[in-house]
PDB file of N, CA, C and O in Angstrom:
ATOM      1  N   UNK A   1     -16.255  68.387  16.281  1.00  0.00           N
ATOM      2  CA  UNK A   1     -15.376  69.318  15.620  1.00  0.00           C
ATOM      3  C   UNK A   1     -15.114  68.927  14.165  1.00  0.00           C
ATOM      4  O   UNK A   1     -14.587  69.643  13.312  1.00  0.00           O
ATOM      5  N   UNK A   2     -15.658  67.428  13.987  1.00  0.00           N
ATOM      6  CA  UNK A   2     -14.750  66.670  12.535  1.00  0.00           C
ATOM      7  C   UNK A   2     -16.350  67.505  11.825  1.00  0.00           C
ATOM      8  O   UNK A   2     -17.477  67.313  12.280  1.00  0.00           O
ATOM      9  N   UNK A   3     -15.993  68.456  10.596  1.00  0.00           N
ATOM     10  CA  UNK A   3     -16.872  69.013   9.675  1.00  0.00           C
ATOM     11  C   UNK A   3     -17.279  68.641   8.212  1.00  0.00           C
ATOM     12  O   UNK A   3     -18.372  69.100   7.882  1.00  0.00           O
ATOM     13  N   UNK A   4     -16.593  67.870   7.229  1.00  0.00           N
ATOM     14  CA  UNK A   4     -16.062  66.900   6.702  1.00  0.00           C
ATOM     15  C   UNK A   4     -15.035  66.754   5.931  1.00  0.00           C
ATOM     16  O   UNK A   4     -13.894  66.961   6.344  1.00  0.00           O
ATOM     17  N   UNK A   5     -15.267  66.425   4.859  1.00  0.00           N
ATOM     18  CA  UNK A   5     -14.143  65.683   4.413  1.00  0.00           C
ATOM     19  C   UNK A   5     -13.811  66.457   2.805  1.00  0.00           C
ATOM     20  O   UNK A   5     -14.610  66.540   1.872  1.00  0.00           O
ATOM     21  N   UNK A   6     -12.289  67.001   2.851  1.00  0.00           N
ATOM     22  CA  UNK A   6     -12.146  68.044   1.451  1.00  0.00           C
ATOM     23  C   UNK A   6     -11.479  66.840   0.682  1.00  0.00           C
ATOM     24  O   UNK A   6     -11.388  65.717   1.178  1.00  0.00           O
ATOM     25  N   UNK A   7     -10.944  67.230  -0.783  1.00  0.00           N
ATOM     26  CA  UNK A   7     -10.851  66.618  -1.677  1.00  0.00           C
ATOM     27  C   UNK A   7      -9.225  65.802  -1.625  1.00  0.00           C
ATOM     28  O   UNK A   7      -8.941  64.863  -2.368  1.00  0.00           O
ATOM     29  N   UNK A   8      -8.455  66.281  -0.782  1.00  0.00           N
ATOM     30  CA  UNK A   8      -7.196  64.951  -0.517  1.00  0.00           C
ATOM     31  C   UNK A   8      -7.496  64.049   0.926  1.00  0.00           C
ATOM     32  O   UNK A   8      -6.770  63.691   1.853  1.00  0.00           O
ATOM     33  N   UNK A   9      -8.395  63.945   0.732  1.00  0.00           N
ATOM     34  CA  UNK A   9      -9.297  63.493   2.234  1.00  0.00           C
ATOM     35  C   UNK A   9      -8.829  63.297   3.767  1.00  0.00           C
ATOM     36  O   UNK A   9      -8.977  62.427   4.625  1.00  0.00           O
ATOM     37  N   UNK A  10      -8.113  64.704   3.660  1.00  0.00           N
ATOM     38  CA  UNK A  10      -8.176  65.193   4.880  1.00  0.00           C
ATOM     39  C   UNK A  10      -9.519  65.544   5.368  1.00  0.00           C
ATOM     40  O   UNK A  10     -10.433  65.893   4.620  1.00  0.00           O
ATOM     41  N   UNK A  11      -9.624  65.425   6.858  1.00  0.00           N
ATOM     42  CA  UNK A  11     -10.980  66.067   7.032  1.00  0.00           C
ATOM     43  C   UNK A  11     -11.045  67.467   7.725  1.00  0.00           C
ATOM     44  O   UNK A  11     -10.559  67.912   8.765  1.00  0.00           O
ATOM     45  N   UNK A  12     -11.665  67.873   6.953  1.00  0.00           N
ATOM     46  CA  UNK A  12     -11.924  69.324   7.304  1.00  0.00           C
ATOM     47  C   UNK A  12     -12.177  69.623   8.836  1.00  0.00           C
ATOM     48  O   UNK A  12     -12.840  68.833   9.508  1.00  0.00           O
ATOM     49  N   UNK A  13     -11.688  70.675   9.331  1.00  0.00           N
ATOM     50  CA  UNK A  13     -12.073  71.030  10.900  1.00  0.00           C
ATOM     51  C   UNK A  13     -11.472  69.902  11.966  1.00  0.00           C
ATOM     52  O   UNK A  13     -11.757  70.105  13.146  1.00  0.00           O
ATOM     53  N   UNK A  14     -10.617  68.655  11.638  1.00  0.00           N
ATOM     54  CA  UNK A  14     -10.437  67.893  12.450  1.00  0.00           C
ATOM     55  C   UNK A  14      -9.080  68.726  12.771  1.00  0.00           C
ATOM     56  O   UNK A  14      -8.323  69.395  12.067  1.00  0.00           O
ATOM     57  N   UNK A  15      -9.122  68.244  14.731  1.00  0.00           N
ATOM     58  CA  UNK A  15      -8.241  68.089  15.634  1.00  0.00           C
ATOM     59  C   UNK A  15      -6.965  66.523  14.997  1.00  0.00           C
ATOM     60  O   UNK A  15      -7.226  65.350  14.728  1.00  0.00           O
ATOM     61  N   UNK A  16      -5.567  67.349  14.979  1.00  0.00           N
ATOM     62  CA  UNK A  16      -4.244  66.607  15.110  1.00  0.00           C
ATOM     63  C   UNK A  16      -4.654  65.588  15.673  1.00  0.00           C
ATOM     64  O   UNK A  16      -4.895  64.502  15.146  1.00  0.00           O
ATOM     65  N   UNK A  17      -4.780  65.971  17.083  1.00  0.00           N
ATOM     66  CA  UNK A  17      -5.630  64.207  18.302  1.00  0.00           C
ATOM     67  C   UNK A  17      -6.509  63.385  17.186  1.00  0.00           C
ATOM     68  O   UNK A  17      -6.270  62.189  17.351  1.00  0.00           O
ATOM     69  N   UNK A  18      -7.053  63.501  16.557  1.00  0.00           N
ATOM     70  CA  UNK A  18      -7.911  62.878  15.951  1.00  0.00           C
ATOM     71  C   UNK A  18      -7.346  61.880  14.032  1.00  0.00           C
ATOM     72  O   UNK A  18      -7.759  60.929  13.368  1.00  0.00           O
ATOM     73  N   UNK A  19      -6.326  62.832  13.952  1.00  0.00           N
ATOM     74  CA  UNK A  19      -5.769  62.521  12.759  1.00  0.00           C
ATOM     75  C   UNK A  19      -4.547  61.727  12.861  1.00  0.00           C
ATOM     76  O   UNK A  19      -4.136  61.494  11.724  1.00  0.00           O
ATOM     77  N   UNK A  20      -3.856  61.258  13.692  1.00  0.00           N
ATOM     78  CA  UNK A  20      -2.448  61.003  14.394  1.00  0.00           C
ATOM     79  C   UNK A  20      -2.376  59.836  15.518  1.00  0.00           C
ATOM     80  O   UNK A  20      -2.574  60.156  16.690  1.00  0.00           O
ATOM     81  N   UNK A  21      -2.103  58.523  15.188  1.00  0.00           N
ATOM     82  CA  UNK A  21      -2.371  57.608  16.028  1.00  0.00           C
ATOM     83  C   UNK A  21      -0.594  57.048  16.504  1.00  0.00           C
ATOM     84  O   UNK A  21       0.422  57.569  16.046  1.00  0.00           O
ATOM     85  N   UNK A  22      -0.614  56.164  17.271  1.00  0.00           N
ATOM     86  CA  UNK A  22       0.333  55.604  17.599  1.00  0.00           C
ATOM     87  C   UNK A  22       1.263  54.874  16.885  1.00  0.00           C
ATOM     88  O   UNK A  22       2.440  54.795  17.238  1.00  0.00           O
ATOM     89  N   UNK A  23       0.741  54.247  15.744  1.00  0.00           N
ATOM     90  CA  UNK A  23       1.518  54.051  14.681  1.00  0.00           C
ATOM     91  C   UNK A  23       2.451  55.154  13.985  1.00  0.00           C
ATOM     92  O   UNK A  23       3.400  54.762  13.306  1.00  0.00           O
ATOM     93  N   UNK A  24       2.209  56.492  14.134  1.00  0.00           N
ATOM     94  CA  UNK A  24       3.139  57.112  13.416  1.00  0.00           C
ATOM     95  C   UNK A  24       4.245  57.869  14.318  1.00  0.00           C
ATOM     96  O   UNK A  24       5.134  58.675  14.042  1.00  0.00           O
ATOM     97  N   UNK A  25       3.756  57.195  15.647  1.00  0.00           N
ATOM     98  CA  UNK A  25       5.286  57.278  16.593  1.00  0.00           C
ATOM     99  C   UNK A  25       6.193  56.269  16.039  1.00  0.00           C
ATOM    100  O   UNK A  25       7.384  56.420  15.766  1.00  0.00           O
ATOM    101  N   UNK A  26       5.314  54.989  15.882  1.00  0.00           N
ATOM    102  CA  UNK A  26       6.122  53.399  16.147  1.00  0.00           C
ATOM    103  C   UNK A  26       6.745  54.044  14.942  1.00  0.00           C
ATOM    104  O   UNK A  26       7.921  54.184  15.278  1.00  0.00           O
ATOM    105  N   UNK A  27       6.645  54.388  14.052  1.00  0.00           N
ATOM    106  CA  UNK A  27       7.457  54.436  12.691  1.00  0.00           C
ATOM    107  C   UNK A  27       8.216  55.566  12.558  1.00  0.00           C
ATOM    108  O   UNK A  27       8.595  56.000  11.470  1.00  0.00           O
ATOM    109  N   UNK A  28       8.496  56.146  13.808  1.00  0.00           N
ATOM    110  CA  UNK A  28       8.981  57.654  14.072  1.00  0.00           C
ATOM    111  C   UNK A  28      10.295  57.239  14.825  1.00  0.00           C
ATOM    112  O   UNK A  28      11.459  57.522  14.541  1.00  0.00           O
ATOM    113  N   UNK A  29       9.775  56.463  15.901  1.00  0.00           N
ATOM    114  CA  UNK A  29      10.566  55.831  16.711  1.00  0.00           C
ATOM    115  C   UNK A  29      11.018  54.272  16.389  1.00  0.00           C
ATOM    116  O   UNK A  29      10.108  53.602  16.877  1.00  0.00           O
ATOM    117  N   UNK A  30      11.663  53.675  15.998  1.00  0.00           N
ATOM    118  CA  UNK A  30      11.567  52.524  15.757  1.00  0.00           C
ATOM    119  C   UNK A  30      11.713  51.517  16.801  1.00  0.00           C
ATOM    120  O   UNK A  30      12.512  51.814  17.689  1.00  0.00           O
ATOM    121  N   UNK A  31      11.001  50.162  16.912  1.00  0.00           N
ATOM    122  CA  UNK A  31      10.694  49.268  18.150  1.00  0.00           C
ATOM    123  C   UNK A  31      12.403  49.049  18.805  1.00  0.00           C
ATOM    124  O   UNK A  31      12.653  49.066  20.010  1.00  0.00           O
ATOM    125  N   UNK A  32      13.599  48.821  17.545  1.00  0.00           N
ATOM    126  CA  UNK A  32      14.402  48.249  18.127  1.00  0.00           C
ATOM    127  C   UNK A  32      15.603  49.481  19.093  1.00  0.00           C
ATOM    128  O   UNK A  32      16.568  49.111  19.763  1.00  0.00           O
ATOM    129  N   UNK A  33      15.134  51.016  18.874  1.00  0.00           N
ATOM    130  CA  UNK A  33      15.453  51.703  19.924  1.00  0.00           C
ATOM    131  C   UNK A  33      14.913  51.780  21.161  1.00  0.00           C
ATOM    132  O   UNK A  33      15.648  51.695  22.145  1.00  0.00           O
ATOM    133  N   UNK A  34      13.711  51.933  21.270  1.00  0.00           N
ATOM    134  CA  UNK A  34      12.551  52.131  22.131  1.00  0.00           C
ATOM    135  C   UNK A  34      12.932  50.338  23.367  1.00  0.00           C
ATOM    136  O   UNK A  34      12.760  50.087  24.560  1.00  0.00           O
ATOM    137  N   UNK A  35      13.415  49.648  22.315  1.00  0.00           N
ATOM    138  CA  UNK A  35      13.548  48.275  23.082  1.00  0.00           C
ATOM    139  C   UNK A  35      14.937  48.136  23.832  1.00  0.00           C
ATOM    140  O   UNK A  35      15.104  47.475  24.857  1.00  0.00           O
ATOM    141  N   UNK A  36      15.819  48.795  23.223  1.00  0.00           N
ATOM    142  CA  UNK A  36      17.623  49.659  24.002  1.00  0.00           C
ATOM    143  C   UNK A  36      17.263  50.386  25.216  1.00  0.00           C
ATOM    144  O   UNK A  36      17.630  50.067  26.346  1.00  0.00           O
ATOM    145  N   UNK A  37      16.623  51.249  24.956  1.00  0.00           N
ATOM    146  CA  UNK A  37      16.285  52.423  26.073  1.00  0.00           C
ATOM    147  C   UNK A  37      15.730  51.398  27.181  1.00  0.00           C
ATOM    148  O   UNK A  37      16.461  51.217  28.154  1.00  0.00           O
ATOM    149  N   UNK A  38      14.450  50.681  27.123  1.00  0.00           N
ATOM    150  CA  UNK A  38      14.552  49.783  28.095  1.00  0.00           C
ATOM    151  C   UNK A  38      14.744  48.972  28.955  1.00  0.00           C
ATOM    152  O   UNK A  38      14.387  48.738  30.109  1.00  0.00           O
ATOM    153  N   UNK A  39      15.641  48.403  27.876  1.00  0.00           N
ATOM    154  CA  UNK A  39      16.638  47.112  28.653  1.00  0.00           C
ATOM    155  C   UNK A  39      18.290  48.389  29.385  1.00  0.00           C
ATOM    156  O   UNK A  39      18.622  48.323  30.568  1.00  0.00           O
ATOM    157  N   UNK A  40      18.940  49.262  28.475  1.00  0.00           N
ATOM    158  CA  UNK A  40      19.403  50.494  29.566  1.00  0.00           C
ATOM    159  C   UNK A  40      18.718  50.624  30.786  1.00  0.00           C
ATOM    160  O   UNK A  40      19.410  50.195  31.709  1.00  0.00           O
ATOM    161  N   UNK A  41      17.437  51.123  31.207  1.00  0.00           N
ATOM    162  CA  UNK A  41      16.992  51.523  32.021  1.00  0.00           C
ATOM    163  C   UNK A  41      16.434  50.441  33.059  1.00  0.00           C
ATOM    164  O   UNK A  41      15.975  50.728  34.164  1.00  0.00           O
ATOM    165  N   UNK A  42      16.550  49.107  32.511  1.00  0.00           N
ATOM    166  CA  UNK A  42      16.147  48.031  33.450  1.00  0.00           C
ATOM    167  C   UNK A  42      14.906  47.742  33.728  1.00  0.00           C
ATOM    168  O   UNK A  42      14.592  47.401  34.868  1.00  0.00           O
ATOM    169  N   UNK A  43      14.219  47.811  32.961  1.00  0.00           N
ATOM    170  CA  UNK A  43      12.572  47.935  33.092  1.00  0.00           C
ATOM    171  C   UNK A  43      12.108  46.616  32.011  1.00  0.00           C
ATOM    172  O   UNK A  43      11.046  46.697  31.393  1.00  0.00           O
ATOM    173  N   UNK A  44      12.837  45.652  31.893  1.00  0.00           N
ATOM    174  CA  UNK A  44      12.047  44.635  30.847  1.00  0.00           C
ATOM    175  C   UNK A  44      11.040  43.971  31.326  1.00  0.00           C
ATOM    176  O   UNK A  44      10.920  43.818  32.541  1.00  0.00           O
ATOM    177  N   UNK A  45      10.210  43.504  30.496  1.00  0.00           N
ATOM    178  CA  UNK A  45       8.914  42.730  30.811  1.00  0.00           C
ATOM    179  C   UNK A  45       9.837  41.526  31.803  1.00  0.00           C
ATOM    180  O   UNK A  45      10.733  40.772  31.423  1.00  0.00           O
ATOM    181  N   UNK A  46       9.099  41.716  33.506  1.00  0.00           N
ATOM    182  CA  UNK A  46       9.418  40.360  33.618  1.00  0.00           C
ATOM    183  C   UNK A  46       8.194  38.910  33.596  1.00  0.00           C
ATOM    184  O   UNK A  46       8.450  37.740  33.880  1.00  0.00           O
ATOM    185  N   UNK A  47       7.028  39.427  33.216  1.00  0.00           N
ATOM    186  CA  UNK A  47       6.260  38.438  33.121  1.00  0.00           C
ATOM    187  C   UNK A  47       5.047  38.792  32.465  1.00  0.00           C
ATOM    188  O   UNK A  47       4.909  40.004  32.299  1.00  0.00           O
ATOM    189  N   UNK A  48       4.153  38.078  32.056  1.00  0.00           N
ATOM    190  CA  UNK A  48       2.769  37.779  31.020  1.00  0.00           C
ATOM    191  C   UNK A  48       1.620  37.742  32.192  1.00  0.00           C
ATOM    192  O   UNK A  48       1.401  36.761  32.902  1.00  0.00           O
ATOM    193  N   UNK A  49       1.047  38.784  32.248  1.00  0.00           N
ATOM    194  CA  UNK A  49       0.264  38.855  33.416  1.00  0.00           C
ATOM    195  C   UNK A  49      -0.686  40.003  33.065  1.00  0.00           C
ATOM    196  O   UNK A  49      -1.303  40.584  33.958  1.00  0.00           O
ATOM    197  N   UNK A  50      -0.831  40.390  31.566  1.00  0.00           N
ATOM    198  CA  UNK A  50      -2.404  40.957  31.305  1.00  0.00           C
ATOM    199  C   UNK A  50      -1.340  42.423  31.088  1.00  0.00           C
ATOM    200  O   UNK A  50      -1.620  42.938  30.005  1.00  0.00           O
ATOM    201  N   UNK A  51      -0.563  42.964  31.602  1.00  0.00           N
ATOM    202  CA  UNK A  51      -0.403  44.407  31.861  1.00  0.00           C
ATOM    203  C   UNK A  51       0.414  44.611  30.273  1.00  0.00           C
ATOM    204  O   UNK A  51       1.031  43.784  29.602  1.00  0.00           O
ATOM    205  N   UNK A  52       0.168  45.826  30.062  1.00  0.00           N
ATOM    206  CA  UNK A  52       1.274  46.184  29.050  1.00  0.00           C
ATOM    207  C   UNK A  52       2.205  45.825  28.522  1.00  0.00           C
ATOM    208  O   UNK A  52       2.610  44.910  29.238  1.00  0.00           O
ATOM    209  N   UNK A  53       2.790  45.917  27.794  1.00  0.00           N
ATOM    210  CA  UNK A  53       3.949  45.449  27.518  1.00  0.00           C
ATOM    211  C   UNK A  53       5.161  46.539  27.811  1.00  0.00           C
ATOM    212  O   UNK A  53       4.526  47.592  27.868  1.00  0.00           O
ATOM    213  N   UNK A  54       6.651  46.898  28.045  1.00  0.00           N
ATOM    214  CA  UNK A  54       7.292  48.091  28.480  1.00  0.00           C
ATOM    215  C   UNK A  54       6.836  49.216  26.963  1.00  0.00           C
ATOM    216  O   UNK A  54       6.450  50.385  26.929  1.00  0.00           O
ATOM    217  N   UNK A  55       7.083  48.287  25.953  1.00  0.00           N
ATOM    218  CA  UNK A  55       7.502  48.788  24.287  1.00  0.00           C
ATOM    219  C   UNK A  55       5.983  50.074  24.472  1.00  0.00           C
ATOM    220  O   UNK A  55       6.081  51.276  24.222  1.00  0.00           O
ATOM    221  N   UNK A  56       4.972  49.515  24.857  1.00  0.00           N
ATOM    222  CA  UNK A  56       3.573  50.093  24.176  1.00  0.00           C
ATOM    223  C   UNK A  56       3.404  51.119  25.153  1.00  0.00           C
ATOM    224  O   UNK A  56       2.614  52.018  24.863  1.00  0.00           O
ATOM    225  N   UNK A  57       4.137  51.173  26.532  1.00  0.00           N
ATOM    226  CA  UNK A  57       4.081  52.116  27.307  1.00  0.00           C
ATOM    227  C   UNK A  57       4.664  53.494  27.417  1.00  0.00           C
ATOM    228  O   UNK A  57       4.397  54.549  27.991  1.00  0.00           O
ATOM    229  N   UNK A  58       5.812  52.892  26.403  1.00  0.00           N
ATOM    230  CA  UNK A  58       6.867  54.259  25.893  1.00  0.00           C
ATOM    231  C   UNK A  58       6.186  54.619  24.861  1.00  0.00           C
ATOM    232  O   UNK A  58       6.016  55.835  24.949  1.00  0.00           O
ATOM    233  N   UNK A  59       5.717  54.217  23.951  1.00  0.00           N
ATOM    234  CA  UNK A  59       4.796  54.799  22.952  1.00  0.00           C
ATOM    235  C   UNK A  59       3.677  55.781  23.609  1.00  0.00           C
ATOM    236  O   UNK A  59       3.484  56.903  23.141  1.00  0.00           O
ATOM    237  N   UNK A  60       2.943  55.269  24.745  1.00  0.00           N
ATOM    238  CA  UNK A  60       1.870  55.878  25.236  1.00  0.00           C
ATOM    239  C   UNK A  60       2.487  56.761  25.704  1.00  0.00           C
ATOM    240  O   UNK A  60       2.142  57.679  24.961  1.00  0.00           O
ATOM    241  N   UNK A  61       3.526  57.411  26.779  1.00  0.00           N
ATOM    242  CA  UNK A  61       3.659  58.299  27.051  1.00  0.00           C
ATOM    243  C   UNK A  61       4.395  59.246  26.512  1.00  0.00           C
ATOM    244  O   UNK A  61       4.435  60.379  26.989  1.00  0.00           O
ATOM    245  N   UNK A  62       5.022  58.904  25.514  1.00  0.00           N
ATOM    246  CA  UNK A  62       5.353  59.788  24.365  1.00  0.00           C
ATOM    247  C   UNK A  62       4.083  60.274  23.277  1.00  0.00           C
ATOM    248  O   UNK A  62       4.173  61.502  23.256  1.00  0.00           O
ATOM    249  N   UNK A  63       3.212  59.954  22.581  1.00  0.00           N
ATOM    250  CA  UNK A  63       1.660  60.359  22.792  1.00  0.00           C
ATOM    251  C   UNK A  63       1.385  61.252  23.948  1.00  0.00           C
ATOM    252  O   UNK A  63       1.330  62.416  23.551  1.00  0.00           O
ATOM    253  N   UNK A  64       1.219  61.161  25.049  1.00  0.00           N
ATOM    254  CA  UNK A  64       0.947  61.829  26.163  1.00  0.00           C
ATOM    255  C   UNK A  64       1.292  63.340  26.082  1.00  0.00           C
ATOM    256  O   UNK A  64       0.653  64.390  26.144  1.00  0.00           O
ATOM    257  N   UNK A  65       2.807  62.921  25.888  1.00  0.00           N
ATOM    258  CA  UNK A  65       3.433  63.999  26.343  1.00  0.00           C
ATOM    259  C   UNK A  65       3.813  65.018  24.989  1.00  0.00           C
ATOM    260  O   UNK A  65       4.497  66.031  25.134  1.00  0.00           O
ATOM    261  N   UNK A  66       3.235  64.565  23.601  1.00  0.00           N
ATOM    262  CA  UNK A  66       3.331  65.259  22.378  1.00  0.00           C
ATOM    263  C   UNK A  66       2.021  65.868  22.617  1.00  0.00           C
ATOM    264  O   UNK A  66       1.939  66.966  22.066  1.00  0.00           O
ATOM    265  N   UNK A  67       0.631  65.404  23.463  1.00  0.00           N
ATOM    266  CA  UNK A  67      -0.423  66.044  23.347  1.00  0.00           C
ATOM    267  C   UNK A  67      -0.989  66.465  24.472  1.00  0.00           C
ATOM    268  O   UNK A  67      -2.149  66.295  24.848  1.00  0.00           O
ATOM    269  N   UNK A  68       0.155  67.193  25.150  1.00  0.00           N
ATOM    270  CA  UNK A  68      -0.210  67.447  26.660  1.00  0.00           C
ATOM    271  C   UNK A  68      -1.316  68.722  26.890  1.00  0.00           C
ATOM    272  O   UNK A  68      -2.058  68.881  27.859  1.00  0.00           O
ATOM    273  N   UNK A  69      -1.191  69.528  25.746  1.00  0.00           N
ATOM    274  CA  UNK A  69      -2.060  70.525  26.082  1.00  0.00           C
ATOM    275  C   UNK A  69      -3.427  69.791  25.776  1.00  0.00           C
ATOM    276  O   UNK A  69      -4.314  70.149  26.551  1.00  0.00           O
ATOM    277  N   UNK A  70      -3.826  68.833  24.819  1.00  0.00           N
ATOM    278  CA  UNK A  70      -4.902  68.594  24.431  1.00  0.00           C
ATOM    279  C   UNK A  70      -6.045  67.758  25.315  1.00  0.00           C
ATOM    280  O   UNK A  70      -5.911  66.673  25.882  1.00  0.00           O
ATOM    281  N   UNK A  71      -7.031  68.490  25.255  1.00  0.00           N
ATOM    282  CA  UNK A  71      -8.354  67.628  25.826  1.00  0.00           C
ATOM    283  C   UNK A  71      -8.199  66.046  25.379  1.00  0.00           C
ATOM    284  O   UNK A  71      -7.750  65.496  24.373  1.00  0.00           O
ATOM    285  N   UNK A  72      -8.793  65.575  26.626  1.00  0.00           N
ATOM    286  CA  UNK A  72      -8.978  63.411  26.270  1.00  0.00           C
ATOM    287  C   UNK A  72     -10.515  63.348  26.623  1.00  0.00           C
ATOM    288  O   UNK A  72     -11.118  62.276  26.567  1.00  0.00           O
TER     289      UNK A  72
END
């Protein structure tokens, strides 16, 4: 779909999904709310065992759920 690239280098014909990463939640949302809501809800990391972290999971499903209509 990406067609190329116009002169403020946006790219032409690109999909939002494609232009819009997780960083501009983290900076939407900031870590030290996202890290409240958690410890509220009782869900803190209780251990180092490869899986996610809680923080990167609320990010992901907020992603998710901003691009629910969209193809993956």
């Amino acid at each position: 779909m990406i067609s190329g690239v116009v002169d403020d280098g946006v790219v032409a014909g690109a999909r939002l999904t494609d232009l819009v990463s997780l960083g501009v939640l983290a900076s939407s949302v900031p870590r030290d709310v996202v890290d409240e809501v958690i410890v509220a809800a009782g869900r803190q990391a209780k251990r180092s065992d490869g899986k996610l972290p809680p923080h990167v999971m609320v990010y992901f499903v907020m992603a998710m759920a901003l691009f629910a209509t969209e193809d993956y």
